[in-house]
C-alpha positions, 0 to 999 in steps of 0.5 A, a space after each residue: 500500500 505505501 509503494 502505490 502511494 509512493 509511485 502515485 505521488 512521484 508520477 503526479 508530481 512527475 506529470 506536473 513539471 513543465 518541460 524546460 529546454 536547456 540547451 543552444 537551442 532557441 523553439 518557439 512557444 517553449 520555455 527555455 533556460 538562458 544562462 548569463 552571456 550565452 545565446 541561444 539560436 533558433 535556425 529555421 526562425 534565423 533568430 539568436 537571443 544572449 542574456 548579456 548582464 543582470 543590470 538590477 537585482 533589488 529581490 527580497 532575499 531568503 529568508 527576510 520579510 520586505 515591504 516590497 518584493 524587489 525586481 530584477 532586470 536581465 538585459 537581453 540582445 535579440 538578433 533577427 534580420 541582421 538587427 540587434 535589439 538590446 532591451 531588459 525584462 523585469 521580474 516585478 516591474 515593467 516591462 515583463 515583456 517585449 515584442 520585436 517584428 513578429 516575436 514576443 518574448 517574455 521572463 518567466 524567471 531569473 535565477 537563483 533568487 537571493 539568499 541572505 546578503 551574499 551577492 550572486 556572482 554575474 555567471 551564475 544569473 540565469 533566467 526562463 524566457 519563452 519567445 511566441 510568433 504572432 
C-alpha cells in the first residue's frame, strides 16, 4: 500500500513539471533556460537571443520579510534580420515583456533568487524566457 502511494505521488508530481529546454537551442512557444552571456539560436526562425548582464537585482532575499518584493532586470540582445535589439525584462516591474517584428518574448524567471546578503556572482544569473510568433 505505501509503494502505490509512493509511485502515485512521484508520477503526479512527475506529470506536473513543465518541460524546460536547456540547451543552444532557441523553439518557439517553449520555455527555455538562458544562462548569463550565452545565446541561444533558433535556425529555421534565423533568430539568436544572449542574456548579456543582470543590470538590477533589488529581490527580497531568503529568508527576510520586505515591504516590497524587489525586481530584477536581465538585459537581453535579440538578433533577427541582421538587427540587434538590446532591451531588459523585469521580474516585478515593467516591462515583463517585449515584442520585436513578429516575436514576443517574455521572463518567466531569473535565477537563483537571493539568499541572505551574499551577492550572486554575474555567471551564475540565469533566467526562463519563452519567445511566441504572432
Amino acid at each position: 500500500m505505501k509503494y502505490l502511494l509512493f509511485t502515485s505521488i512521484v508520477l503526479a508530481v512527475t506529470m506536473c513539471q513543465k518541460d524546460i529546454v536547456s540547451n543552444d537551442q532557441l523553439p518557439l512557444n517553449t520555455e527555455v533556460l538562458i544562462y548569463n552571456n550565452t545565446i541561444l539560436s533558433n535556425q529555421e526562425e534565423g533568430i539568436k537571443l544572449k542574456m548579456s548582464e543582470v543590470v538590477n537585482d533589488s529581490r527580497c532575499p531568503n529568508p527576510y520579510d520586505c515591504v516590497w518584493e524587489g525586481d530584477g532586470a536581465p538585459t537581453y540582445e535579440f538578433h533577427e534580420n541582421n538587427r540587434t535589439h538590446i532591451f531588459n525584462l523585469h521580474t516585478t516591474l515593467t516591462p515583463k515583456d517585449t515584442t520585436l517584428g513578429p516575436y514576443n518574448i517574455r521572463l518567466i524567471s531569473l535565477l537563483p533568487y537571493p539568499n541572505g546578503t551574499t551577492p550572486i556572482p554575474a555567471n551564475q544569473y540565469k533566467s526562463i524566457v519563452i519567445i511566441t510568433k504572432k
